[in-house]
N, C-alpha and C positions, 0 to 999 in steps of 0.2 A: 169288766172290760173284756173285749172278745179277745180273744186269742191270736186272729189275725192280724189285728194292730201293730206294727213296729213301731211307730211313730214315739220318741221320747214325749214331748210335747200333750200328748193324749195321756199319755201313762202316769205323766204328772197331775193332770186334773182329773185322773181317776181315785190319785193319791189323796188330792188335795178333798174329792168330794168324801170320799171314806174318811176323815180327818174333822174333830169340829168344827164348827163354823167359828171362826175369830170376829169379835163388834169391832175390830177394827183394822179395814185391810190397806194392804200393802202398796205405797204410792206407785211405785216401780218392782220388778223382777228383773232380776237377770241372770240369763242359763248358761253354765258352759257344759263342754263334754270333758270328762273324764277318764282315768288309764281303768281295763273292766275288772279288774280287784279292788278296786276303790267301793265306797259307802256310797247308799245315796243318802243326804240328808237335806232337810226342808224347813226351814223354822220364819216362822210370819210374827209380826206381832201383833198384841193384840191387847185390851184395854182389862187388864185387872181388875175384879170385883172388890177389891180390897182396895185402889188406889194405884196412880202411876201405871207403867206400864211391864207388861213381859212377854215373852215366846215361849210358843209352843213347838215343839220337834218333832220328827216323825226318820226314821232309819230305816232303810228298807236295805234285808241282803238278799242274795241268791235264793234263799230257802222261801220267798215268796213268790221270786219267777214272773212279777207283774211287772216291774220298773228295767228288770232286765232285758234287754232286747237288744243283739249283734253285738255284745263286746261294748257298750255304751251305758251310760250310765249319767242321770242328771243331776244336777247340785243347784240349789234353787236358794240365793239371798237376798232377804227382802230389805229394801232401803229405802228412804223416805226420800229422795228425789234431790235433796237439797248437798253443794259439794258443802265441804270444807271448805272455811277463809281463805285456809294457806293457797287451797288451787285457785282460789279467782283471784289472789296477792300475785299468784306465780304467773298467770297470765299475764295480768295488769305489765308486768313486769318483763314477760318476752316480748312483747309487744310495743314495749317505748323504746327494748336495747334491737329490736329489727332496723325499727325505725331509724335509730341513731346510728346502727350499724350498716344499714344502708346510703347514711348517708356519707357516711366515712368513706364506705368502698365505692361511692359515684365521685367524690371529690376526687381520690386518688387516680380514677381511671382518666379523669380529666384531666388531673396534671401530666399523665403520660401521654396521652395524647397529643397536649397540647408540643412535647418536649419530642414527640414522634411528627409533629408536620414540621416545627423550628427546621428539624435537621433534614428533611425531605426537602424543604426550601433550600437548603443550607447545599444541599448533595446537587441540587437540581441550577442551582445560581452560577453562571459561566466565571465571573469574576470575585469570586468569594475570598475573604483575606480572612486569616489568624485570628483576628482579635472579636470577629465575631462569635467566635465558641465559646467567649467566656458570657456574654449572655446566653447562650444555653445553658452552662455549666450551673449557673443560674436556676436556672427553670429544673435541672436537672436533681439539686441540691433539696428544690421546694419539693419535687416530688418522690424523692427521699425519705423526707418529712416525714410527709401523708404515709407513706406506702408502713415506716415506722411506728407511727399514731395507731394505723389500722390493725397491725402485728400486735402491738403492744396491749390493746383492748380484748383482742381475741376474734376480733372476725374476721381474720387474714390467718393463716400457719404462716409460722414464719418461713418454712424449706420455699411457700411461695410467693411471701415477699421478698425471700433473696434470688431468686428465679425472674420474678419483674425486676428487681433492680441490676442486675446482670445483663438484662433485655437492654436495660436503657446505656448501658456502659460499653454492652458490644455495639451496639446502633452508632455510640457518640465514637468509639474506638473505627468504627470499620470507614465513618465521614475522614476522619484526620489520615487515615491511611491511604483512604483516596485522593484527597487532596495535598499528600504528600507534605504535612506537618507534622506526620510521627510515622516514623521509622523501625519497624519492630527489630530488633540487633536479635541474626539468626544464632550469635554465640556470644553463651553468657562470658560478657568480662571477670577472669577471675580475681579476687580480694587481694590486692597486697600486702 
């Protein structure tokens, strides 16, 4: 290999040509970089004369000066391409709780919303009486629910499903204050 070469990548198929030929190569490679005290090591497999299969290794340190280049150093493990069950199980698997998990968190946005126009109407209606609130209170209760459902599975924190449902409680608190059905007492009554 020349000597001007820096390039890891060359220096491994310099590696690899100085190294025998394996009858049976490597469906995939994959390189990372490494800390430059570390080893370089290279192992492929390949089809035993005896049966089944094995690897062959090769270590290169400093005292060869070929793989070394800027403090870098490559590590090269050959894998046959194909995952593990467990990861295409664990896929399968974040994939139907997205799903499900999305559909949790659309439900819930809707019931606040729905419980955020209620009282927009509510705020905005000239003749509005008392006992409409409790059909919010309602709507209020369901999207409670949801927002709990959602907490309880894991695809909500709960710090902010108490954060949305504190939204809905000051929203429904600040309508009754305007319309003058609740009364905040500026001084707590003390206990007899």
């Amino acid at each position: 290999m020349a000597a001007t070469s820096t390039s890891p990548l060359s220096s491994l198929s310099s590696l690899s040509a100085s190294l025998p030929s394996p009858t049976r190569l490597p469906i995939s490679l994959s390189l990372r970089a490494i800390s430059p005290r570390a080893r370089l090591s290279v192992s492929l497999p390949f089809a035993s004369p005896h049966g089944g299969y094995g690897s062959w290794a090769s270590t290169s340190t400093s005292s060869t000066g070929k793989l070394r280049r800027r403090g870098l150093e490559v590590v090269c493990e050959a894998t046959t391409g194909r995952r593990p069950d467990s990861v295409a199980k664990r896929e399968r698997q974040n994939e139907k709780h997205r799903i499900r998990n999305h559909a949790r968190k659309a439900e819930m946005r809707t019931r606040m919303k729905k419980v955020f126009r209620a009282l927009e109407k509510l705020r905005k209606k000239a003749d509005a009486q008392p006992e409409e609130i409790i059909e919010i209170e309602k709507m209020i209760a369901e999207a409670y629910k949801a927002i709990d459902k959602t907490v309880q599975v894991g695809a909500l924190h709960r710090n902010t499903g108490n954060h949305r449902k504190s939204r809905l409680a000051r929203r429904k608190k600040a309508i009754e204050i305007l319309r003058g059905w609740y009364v905040p007492n500026a001084e707590p009554v003390a206990a007899a």
